[in-house]
N, C-alpha and C positions, 0 to 999 in steps of 0.2 A: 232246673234248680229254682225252687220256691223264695223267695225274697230274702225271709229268715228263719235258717232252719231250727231255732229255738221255738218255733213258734208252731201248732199242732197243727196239720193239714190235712192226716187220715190218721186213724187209729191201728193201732196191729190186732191183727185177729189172725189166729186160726182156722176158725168156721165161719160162716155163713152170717156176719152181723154187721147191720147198716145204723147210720148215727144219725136220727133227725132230730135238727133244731130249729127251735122258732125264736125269731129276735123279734125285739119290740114291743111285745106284749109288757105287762097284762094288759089286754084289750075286753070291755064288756061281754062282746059276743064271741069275737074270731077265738079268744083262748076256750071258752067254754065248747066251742064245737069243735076244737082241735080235741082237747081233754076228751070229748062223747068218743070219737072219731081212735084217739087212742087207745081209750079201755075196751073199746069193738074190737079190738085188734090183738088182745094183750101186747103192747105194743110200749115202751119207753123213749123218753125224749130229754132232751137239755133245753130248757127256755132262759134262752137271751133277756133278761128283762130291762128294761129303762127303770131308771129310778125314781122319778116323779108318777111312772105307771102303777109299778106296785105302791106306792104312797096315795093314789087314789083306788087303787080297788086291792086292797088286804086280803080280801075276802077268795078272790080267784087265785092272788098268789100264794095263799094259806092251801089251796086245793091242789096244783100242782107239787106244793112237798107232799102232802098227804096221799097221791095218789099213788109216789116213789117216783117221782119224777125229778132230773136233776135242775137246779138254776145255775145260773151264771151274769156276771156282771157287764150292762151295756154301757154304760155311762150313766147320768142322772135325766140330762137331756137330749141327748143322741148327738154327740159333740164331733165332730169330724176332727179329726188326732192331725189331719195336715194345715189343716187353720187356728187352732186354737191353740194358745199358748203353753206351754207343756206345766206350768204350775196349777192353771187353770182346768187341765185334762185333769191331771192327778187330781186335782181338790174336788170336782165329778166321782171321779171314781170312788173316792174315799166316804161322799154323800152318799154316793149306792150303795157302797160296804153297810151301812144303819139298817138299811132296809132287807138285803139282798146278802148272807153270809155265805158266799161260795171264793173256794179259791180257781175259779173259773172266771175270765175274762173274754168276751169277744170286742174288737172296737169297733165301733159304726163302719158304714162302709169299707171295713176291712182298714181304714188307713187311722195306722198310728205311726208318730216318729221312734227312731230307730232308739232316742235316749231314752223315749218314755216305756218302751217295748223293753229294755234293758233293766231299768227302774222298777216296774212291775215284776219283772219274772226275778229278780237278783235281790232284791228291796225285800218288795211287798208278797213274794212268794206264790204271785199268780202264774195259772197257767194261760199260754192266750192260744185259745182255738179259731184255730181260722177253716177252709172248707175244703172239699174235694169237688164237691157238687152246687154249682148255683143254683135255685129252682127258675131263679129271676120272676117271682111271682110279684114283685114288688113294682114293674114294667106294665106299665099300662099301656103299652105297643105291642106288648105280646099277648096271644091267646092264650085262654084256658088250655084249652089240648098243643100248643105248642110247650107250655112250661111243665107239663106232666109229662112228655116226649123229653127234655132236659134233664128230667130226675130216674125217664125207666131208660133212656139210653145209655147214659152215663154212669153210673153209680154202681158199683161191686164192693165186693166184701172187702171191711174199711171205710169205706164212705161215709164223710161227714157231710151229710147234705142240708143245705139252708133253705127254708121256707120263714114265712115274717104271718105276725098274728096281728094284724094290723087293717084298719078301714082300708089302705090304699091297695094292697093284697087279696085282699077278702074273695074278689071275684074267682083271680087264678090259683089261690091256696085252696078252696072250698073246694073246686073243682078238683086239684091235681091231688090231694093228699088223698082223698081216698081211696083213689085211682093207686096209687103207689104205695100204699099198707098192702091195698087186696094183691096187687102184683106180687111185690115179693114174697106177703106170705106162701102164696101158691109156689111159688120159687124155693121155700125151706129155708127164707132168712128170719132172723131174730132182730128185733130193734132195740138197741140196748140205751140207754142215758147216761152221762160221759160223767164220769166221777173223778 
């Protein structure tokens, strides 16, 4: 049993379709080589973004809608929902909403409190996805080919799987995500972006 089942953890499909997202971004380079990496693939995605991210680079996150790609809201700062005061969470959130117009939510590290998860989704009418699949490319203890082994071992039709677009990632994202487009397409999956 998942924490809170209000909260999305896989998608329902029918056929054959996997859900990547990347939180953190916009990043300079990681989202532009994700974006290459994507349309190699005819491939769709959801990007997590931080709010002070897309406020420094417009220009990448202008690219990701234009390419039909979905966004969703990370916070403004990457505020951890179990430390932070829940007026203060919200007043984050509400700063990303300026920038970031998705009724799509993920919280940083997965943790938000149970009133402000209630608030959002009953309030402010978000949806908060959470995941199926870690890639944990965000682990700097973990290898390249250990976190691409996370994403083709695990992951079936339905799967929300997280990758981060992020300097601290770069090494095991770069690595594993291409690795895992080419896989499943050969597999006959589709990668749809969560709307």
């Amino acid at each position: 049993m998942k924490l809170n089942p209000s909260m999305v953890w896989k998608m329902p499909v029918k056929d054959k379709e996997l859900f990547l997202t990347f939180d953190d971004g916009p990043h300079e380079t990681a989202t532009p080589f994700v974006l290459d990496q994507l349309k190699q693939y005819d491939a769709k995605a959801t990007f997590f973004c931080i709010g002070k991210n897309v406020q420094a680079h417009p220009g990448i996150y202008k690219r990701i809608l234009d390419e039909g790609h979905s966004a969703g809201n990370h916070t403004f700062n990457h505020l951890n929902g179990w430390k932070t005061k829940n007026e203060q969470y919200i007043s984050d959130i509400t700063e990303t909403a300026k920038y970031v117009d998705s009724h799509l939510f993920r919280p940083p590290y997965g943790k938000v409190s149970p009133f402000v998860a209630k608030m959002l989704i009953n309030k402010f009418h978000y949806k908060i996805i959470m995941w199926h699949v870690l890639s944990g490319d965000f682990d700097e203890k973990l290898s390249p080919e250990k976190c691409t082994e996370n994403v083709l071992m695990h992951s079936k039709a339905g799967s929300v799987i997280v990758f981060h677009d992020s300097t601290k990632a770069w090494e095991r994202m770069s690595y594993a995500l291409p690795k895992t487009l080419e896989y499943f397409k050969e597999q006959g999956y589709e990668f749809r972006a969560i709307l």
